[in-house]
C-alpha positions in Angstrom: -13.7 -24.9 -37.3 -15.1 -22.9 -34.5 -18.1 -22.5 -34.3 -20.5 -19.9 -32.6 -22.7 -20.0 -29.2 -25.8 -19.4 -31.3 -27.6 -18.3 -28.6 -27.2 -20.7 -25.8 -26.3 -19.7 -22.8 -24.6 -21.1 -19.6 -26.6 -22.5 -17.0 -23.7 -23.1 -14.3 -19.7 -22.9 -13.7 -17.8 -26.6 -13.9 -18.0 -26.6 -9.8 -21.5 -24.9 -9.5 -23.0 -28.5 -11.1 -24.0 -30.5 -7.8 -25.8 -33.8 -6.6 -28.8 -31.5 -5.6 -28.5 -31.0 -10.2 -28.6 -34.8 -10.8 -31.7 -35.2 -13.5 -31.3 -31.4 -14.8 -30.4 -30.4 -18.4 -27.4 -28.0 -17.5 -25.3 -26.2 -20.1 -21.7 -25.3 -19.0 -18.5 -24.2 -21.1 -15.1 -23.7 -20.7 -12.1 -25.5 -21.3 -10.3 -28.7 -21.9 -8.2 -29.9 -19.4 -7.5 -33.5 -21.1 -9.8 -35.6 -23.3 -9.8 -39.4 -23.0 -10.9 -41.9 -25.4 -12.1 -45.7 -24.6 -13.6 -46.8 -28.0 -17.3 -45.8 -28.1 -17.0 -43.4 -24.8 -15.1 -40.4 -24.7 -14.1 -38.8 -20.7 -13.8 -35.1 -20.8 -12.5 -32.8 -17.9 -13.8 -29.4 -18.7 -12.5 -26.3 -16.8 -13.3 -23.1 -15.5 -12.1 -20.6 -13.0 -14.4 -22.5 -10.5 -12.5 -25.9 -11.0 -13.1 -28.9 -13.4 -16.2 -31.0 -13.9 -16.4 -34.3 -15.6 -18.2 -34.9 -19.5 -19.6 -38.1 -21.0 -19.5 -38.3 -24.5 -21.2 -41.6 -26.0 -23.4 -42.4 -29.2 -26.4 -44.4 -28.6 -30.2 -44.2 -28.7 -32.1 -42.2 -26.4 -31.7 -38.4 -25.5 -28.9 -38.8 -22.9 -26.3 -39.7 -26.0 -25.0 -37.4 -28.6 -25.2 -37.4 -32.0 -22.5 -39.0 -34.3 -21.5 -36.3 -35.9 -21.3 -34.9 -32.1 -19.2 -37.5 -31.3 -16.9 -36.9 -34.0 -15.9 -33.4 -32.9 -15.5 -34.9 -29.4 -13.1 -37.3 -30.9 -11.3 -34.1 -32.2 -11.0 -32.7 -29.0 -8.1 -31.3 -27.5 -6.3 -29.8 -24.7 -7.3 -25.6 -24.3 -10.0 -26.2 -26.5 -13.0 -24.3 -25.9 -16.3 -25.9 -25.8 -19.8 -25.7 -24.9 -21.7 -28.5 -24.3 -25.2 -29.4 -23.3 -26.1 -32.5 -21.0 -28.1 -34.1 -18.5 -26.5 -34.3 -14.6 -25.9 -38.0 -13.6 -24.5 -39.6 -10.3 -20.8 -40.4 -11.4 -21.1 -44.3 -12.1 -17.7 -46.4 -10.7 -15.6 -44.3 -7.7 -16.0 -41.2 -7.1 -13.3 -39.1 -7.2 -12.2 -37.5 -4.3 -10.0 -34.9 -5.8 -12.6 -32.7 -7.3 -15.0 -30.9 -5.8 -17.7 -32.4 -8.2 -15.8 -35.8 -7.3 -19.4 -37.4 -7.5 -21.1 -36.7 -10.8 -20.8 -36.1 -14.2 -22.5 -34.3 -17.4 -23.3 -37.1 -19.6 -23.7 -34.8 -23.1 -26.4 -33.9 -25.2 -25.1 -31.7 -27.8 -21.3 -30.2 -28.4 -19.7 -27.3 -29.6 -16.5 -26.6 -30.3 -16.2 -22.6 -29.7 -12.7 -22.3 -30.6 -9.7 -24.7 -30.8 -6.3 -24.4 -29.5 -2.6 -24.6 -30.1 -0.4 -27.1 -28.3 0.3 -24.9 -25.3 4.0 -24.1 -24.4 3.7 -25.7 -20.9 0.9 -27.5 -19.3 -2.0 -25.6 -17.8 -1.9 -27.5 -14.0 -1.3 -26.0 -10.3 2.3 -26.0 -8.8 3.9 -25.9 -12.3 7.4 -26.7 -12.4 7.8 -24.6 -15.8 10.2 -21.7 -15.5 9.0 -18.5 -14.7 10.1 -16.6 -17.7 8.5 -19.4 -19.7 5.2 -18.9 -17.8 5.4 -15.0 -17.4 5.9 -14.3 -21.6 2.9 -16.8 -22.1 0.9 -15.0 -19.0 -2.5 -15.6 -20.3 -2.0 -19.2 -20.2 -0.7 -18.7 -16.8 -3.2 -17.0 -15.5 -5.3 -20.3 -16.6 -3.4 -22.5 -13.8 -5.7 -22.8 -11.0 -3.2 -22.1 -8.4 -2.8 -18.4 -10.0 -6.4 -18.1 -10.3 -7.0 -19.0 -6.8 -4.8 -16.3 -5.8 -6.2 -13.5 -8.0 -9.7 -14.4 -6.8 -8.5 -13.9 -3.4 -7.3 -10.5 -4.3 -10.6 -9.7 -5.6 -12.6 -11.2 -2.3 -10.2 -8.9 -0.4 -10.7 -6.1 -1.7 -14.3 -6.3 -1.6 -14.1 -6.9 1.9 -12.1 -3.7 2.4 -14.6 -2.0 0.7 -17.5 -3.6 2.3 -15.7 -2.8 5.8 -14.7 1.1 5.2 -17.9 2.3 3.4 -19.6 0.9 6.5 -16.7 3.1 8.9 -17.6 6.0 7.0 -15.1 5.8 4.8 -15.7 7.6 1.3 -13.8 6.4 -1.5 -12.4 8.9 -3.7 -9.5 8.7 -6.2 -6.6 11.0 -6.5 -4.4 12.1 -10.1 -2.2 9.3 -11.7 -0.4 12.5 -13.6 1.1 14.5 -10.5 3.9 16.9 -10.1 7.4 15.2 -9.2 7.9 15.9 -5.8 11.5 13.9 -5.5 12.4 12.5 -1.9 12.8 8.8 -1.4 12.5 6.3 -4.3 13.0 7.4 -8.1 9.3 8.9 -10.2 8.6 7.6 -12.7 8.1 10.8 -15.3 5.8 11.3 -18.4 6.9 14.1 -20.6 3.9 16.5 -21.7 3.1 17.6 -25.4 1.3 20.7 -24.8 4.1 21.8 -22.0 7.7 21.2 -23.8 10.5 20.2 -21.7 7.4 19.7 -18.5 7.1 16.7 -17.2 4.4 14.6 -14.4 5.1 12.1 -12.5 3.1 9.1 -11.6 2.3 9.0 -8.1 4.8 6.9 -5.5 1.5 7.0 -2.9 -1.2 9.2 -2.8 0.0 11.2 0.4 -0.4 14.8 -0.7 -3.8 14.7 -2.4 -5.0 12.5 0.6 -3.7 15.6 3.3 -5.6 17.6 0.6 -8.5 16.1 0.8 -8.7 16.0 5.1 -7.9 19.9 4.3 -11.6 19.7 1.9 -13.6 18.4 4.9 -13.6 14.4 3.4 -12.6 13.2 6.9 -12.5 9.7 5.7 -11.2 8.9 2.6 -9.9 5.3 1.3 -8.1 4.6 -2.7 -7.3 1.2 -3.6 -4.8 3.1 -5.6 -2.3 2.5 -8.2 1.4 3.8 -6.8 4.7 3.6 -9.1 8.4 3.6 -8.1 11.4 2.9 -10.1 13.6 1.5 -8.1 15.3 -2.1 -8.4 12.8 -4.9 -7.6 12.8 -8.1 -5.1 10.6 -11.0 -4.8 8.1 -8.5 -3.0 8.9 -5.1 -4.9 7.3 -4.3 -8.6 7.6 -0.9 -10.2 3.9 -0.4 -9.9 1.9 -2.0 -7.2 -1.4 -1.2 -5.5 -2.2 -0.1 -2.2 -5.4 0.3 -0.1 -4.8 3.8 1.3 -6.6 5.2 3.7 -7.0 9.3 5.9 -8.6 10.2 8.4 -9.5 13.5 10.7 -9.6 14.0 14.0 -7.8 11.4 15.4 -4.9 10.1 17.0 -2.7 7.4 16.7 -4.9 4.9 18.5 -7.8 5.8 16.5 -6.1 5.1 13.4 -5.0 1.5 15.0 -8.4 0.7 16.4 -10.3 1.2 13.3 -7.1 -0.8 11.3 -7.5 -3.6 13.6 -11.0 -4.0 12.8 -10.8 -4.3 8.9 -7.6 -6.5 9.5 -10.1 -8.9 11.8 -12.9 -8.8 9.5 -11.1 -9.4 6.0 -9.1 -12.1 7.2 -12.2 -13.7 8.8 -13.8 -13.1 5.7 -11.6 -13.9 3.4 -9.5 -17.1 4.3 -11.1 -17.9 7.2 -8.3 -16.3 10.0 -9.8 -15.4 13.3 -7.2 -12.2 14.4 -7.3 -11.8 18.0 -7.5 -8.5 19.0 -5.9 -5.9 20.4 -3.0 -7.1 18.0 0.4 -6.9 20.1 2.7 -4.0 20.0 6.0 -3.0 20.2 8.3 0.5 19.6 10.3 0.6 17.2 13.7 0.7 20.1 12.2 -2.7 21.7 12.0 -4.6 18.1 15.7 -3.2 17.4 16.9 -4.9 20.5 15.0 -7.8 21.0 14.7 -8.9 17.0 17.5 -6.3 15.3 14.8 -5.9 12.7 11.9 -3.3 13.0 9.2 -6.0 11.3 10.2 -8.5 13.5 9.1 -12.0 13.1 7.2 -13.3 16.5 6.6 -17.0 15.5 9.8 -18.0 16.9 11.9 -16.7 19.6 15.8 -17.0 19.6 16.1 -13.8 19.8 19.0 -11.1 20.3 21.2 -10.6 23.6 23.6 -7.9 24.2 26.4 -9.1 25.8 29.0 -5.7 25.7 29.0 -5.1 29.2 29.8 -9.1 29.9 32.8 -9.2 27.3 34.3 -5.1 27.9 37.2 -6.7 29.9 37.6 -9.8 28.1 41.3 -10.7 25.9 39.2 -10.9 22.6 40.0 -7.5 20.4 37.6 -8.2 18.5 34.5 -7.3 21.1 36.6 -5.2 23.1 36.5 -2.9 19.8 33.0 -2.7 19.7 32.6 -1.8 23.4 32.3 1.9 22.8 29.3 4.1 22.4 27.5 3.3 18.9 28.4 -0.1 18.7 28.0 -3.2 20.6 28.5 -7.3 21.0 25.0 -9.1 20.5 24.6 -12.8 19.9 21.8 -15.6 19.5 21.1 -18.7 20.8 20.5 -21.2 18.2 19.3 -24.3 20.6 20.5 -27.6 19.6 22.7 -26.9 17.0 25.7 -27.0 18.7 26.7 -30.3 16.8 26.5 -27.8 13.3 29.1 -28.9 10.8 31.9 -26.3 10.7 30.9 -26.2 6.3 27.6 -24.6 7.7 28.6 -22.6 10.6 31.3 -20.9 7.4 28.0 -20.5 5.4 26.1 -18.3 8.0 29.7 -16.2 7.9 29.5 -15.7 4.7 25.6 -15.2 4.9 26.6 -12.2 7.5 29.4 -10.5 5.5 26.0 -9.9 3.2 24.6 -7.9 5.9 27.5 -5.9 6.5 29.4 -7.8 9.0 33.5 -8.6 9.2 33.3 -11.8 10.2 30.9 -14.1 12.6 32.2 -15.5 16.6 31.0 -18.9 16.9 30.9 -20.7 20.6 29.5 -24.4 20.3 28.5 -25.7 23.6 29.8 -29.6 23.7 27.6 -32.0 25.4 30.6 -32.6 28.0 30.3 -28.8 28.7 33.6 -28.4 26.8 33.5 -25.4 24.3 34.5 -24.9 20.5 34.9 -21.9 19.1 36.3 -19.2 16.9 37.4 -17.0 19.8 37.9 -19.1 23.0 42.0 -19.0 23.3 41.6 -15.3 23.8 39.3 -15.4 26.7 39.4 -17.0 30.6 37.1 -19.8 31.5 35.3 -17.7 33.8 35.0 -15.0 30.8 33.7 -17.7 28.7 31.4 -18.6 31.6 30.1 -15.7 32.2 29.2 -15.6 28.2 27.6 -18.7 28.0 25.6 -17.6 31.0 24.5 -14.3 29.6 23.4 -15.7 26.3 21.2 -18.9 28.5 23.7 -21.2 26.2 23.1 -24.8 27.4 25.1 -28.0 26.0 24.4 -28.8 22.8 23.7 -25.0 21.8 25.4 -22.9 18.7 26.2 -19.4 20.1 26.8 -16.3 17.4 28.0 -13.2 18.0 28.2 -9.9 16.3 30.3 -6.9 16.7 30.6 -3.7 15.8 28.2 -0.6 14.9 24.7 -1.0 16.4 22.9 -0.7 12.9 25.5 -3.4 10.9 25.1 -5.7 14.5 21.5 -5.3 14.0 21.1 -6.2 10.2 23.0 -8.7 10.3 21.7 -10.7 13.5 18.2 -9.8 12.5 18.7 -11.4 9.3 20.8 -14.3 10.3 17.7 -14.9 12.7 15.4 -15.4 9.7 18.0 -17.3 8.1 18.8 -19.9 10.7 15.1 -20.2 11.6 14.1 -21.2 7.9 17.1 -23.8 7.5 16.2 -25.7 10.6 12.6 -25.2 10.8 11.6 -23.3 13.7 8.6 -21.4 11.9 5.1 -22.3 12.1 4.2 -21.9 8.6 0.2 -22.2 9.9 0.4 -18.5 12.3 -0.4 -15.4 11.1 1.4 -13.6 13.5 0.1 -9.7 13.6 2.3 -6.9 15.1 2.0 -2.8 15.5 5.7 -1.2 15.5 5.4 2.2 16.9 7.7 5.0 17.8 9.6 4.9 15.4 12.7 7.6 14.7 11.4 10.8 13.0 14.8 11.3 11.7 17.8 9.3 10.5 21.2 10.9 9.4 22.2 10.4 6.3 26.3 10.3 6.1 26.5 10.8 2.1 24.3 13.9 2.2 25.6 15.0 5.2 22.2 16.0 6.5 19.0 14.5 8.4 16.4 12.9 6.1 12.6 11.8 6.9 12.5 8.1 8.0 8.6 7.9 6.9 8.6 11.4 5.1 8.4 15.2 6.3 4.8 15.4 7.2 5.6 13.1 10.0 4.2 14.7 13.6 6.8 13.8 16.3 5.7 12.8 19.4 4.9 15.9 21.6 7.4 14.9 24.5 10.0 14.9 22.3 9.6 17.9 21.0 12.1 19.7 23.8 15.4 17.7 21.7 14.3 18.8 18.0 17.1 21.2 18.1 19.7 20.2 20.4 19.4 16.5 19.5 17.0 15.6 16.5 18.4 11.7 16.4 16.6 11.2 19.3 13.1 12.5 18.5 10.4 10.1 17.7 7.8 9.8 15.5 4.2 9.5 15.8 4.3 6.6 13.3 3.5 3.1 13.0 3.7 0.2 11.1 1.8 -3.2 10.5 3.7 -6.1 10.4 2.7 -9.9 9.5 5.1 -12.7 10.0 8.3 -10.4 9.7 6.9 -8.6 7.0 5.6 -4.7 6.8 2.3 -5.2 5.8 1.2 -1.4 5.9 2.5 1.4 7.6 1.2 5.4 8.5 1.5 8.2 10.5 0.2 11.2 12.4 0.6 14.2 10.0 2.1 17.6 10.9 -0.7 19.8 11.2 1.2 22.7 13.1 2.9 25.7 10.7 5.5 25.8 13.1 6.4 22.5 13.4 6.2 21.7 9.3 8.7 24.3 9.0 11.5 23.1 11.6 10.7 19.8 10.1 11.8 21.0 6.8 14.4 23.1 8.2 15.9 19.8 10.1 16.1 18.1 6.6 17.6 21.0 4.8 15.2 22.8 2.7 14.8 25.7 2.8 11.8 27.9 3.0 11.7 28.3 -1.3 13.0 24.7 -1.5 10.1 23.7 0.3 7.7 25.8 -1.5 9.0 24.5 -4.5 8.5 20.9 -4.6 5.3 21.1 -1.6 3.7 24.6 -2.4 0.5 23.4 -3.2 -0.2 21.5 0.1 1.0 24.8 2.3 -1.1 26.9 0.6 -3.7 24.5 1.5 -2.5 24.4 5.1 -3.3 28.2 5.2 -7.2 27.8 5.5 -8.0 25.6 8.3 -6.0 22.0 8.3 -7.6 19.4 10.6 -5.3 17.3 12.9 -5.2 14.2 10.6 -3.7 10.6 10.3 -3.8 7.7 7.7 -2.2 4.4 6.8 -1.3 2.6 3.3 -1.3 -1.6 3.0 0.6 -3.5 0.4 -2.5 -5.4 -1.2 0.5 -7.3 -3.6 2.0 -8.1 -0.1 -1.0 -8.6 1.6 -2.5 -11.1 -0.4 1.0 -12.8 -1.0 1.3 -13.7 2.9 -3.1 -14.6 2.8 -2.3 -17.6 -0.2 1.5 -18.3 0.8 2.9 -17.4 -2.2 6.7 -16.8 -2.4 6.3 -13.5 -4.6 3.9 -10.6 -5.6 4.3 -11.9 -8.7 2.3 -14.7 -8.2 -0.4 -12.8 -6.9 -0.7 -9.7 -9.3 -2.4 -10.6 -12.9 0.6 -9.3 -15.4 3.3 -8.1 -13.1 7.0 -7.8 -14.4 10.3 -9.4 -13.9 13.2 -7.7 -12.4 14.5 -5.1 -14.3 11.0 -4.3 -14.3 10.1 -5.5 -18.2 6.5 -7.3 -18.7 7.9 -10.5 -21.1 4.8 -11.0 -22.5 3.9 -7.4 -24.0 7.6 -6.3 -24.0 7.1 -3.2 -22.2 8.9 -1.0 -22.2 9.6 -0.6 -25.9 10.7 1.7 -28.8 8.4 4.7 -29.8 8.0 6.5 -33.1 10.3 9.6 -33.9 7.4 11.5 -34.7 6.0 11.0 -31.2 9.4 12.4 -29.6 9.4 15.1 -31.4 6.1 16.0 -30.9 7.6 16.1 -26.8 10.5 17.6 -27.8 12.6 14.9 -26.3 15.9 14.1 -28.0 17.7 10.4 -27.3 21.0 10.5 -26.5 21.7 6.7 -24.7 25.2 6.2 -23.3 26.6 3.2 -23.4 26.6 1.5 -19.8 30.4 -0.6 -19.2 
């Protein structure tokens, strides 16, 4: 029976209990870990968040025994039991155990109580468990127990206390902004709640906080951070949940290299802070056209080189159709040098083709580099030795190298080089799993076309500034106007990204007109931030992290998941509380919303 705390009260966590305690009454709780019994002396690991410290139970005379009736409920003891228990601090006698922090001591008992008992758990509560994840995820307040997921959400909470810390002392203010917003629909799917006192209305729950942020420069607040709550329904990947937090930040009065100064501060001082990271500063950068080129991804991942060569001007003449095809404007012939994997097993080499077609791509050229010097490849028979020459010489093949090649239009060659990149690099160990590797990707496009709508859409969104110089092509040639935008990047992952914000009446509305709304359109779905715009907007800037992400890449987790305290799976359903579920008919007809589900082939 479980019984109550009757007024004691803890004295330290398991791991707070050091050598500078041995002689001191102590009184800690928590849980069992495992209980083991040696005939007349019971060994007890008791945890807590903090980690696990070791209990003596033992019958005898003196104080530093317990009772027998003490010992009896020991006996009972269990694993996820939860006790409290009462005990003197002793030096641990026999070795020390080097595994556990409080390797060196141990709480030989006083006085127990058992504060509740437990069921046999589903799966046992220990770090790195091999349970499966939808075992672990519908039983997530066990999980949350392990230590390795504890360590990780305790992290999340030291980081965002260091953002804090860092902003209020920049001046930052922290405000929060509406969870129940109008829908304002371009990009990813809202998420909408239907409103009983307006029938047939509906919010929706905020994808970022972007417009009340501009709103607030427009009040006067000209720093403003949220470590807000942001929703999309869109489908989900190992770094993607339906709702997700982000430390968002604005500011006024600045350009972009404000905005990148004061980012490269807080990025230096939570990682310091936090796990221990010393960020070198200025953090490298790179636009947006030289990541394309030199990675074919725009968060590319600097730990490694190998990267991307274009080779269309050395094969434009050559017999081979296939990269004589993509010599035209638009598209190209790119390859990588994978260095000493010339010897690759033709099964593999077919893999990485098959990894490409993912990405887009026909088909993959291969050109091993023998140690003899002698070639094989997919393509050779349709080319000259000297063309072949010339090949290996452009791409700096050497013998014993695997050359790859791409071709076809710049953005499929791209994707799929700057994937197969990542992909090579992880099978044969070329990244240094220790760096955190900090980038700035700037200049990015302000537009991109988009061939199903026929018409130009936002690449960031359509408060994006462009950059002044390019300002002379926004009508005769808006593909080629940049943006005043930037993103973060951390070992080939976005980490955050922002933007200078159109400030200008004039330039909002060609910026609207370039994407094809028009004037009532745009009213429609932004009114409320024009108006605003109407009584004296200050030039203003801002930038949004992934915390999920963010503290993912800090612990080295392989999801957001395993960083976020009840996340949900992919078709974005929490396992444990069955969300989403089935609601009354009273309370749909009180929103006047009728179901009418089609079935799905």
């Amino acid at each position: 029976m479980a019984e109550s705390m009757k007024g004691l009260k803890r004295t330290h966590r398991a791991t707070e209990v050091t050598e500078s305690n041995i002689g001191e009454i102590v009184t800690v709780m928590g849980w069992v870990q495992k209980s083991r019994n040696k005939g007349g002396i019971i060994f007890t690991d008791l945890r807590d968040r903090s980690g696990i410290l070791q209990i003596i139970f033992e019958t005898g005379d003196g104080e530093d025994y317990v009772s027998d009736g003490d010992f009896a409920k020991a006996e009972s003891l269990r694993s996820e039991f939860v006790i409290a228990v009462v005990g003197k601090v002793a030096k641990r006698e026999g070795a020390a155990n080097e595994g556990l922090k409080t390797g060196t001591i141990e709480v030989r008992a006083r006085s127990l109580r058992i504060l509740s008992t437990s069921e046999v758990p589903p799966f046992p509560i220990e770090a790195n468990s091999k349970t499966k994840e939808e075992i672990r995820l519908k039983y997530r307040y066990l999980d949350l127990r392990r230590p390795d997921i504890q360590s990780n959400i305790m992290m999340r909470s030291r980081v965002v206390n260091a953002v804090r810390n860092f902003l209020a002392n920049e001046g930052f203010l922290e405000i929060e902004t509406p969870i129940l917003m109008k829908s304002t629909p371009e990009g990813a799917r809202d998420y909408l709640v239907p409103s009983r006192v307006h029938p047939g209305h509906f919010y929706a729950l905020p994808q970022s906080p972007q417009l009340f942020k501009q709103l607030l420069m427009c009040s006067g607040y000209d720093r403003y951070y949220q470590i807000a709550k942001c929703f999309r329904d869109e489908d989900l990947r190992a770094d993607r949940q339906p709702e997700f937090t982000q430390i968002d930040m604005e500011l006024s009065f600045v350009d972009v290299d404000d905005v990148i100064d004061v980012n490269e501060r807080l990025i230096k001082s939570v990682f310091k802070d936090a796990i221990g990271i010393d960020v070198q500063l200025p953090i490298q950068r790179m636009t947006y056209a030289e990541a394309m080129e030199r990675y074919g991804s725009d968060k590319p991942d600097t730990r490694f080189g190998m990267e991307l060569t274009n080779v269309t001007d050395v094969v434009k003449g050559c017999g081979f159709g296939v990269f004589t095809s993509a010599c035209i404007e638009g598209s190209s012939v790119r390859g990588l040098c994978v260095k000493g994997q010339g010897e690759m097993p033709r099964k593999k080499i077919d893999a990485l083709v098959e990894f490409a077609k993912g990405y887009g791509a026909k088909g993959l050229a291969y050109l091993s580099i023998n140690e003899d010097g002698t070639y094989k490849s997919s393509f050779a028979k349709f080319m000259t030795e000297e063309e072949l020459a010339a090949l290996v010489t452009a791409m700096g093949g050497e013998k014993g190298d695997l050359l790859l090649f791409a071709a076809d239009k710049n953005k499929v060659v791209f994707d799929v080089l700057g994937a197969l990149r990542i992909e090579i690099a992880k099978n044969i160990g070329l990244i240094d799993e220790s760096k955190f590797n900090f980038l700035w990707v700037t200049e990015f496009p302000l537009l991109e076309f988009d061939e199903e709508e026929n018409r130009f859409v936002a690449v960031h969104h359509p408060f994006t500034m462009p950059m002044e110089e390019d300002l002379q092509y926004i009508d005769s040639d808006p593909g080629r106007v940049r943006a005043k935008a930037y993103d973060i990047v951390l070992n080939g992952t976005e980490l955050g990204g922002g933007s200078v914000r159109i400030h200008q009446d004039d330039i909002q509305k060609k910026m609207f007109e370039l994407i094809g709304f028009t004037d009532e359109e745009a009213y429609e779905r932004f009114g409320f931030l024009l108006d605003a715009f109407k009584y004296g907007v200050p030039p203003h800037a801002g930038l949004a992290y992934g915390l999920d992400r963010m503290i993912m890449l800090m612990v080295g987790a392989e999801s957001i998941r395993d960083v976020m305290a009840f996340p949900k799976v992919k078709d974005a359903s929490d396992l444990m509380s069955e969300a989403p579920g089935v609601v009354d008919e009273k309370q749909l007809e009180e929103l006047c919303i009728k179901i009418d589900i089609k079935d799905k082939e």
